[in-house]
Phi, psi and omega in degrees: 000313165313314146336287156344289175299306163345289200296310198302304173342308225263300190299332148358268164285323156342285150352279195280340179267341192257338177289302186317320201246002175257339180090002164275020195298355192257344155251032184207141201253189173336295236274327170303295157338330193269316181323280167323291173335292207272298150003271173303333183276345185305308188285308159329269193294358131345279174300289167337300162322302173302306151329298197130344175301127169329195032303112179293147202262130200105195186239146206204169186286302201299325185275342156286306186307288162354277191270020182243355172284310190292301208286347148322287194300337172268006180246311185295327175271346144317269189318324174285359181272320165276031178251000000 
């Protein structure tokens, strides 16, 4: 259950910082944010994988960069889909 809380904690804030750098922070609430966050380290380590890069496992400097590199790329190509 701790676990749990962690990951939303995480994708949360992950979330919430990528919205804040795409400029959608004013439309997208908690529960998006959380959405996005956890999504995006989904996509994030995705990719990284896909390069050949490690991703360390767990919550790390390096595993926030991820997933907020991911949850970027998923609100620009979201938006670009919604056009």
């Amino acid at each position: 259950m701790t676990n749990f809380i962690i990951w939303i904690i995480f994708g949360a804030l992950a979330g919430w910082v990528a919205s804040i750098i795409t400029g959608k922070n004013r439309r997208m609430g908690a529960i998006a944010n959380i959405v996005v966050g956890i999504l995006g380290a989904f996509i994030g380590a995705g990719i990284m994988n896909t390069l050949g890069i490690q991703v360390p496992q767990g919550f790390s400097l390096m595993g926030f960069l991820v997933a907020l590199g991911g949850s970027v790329i998923l609100i620009i190509v979201t938006g670009m889909i919604r056009r």
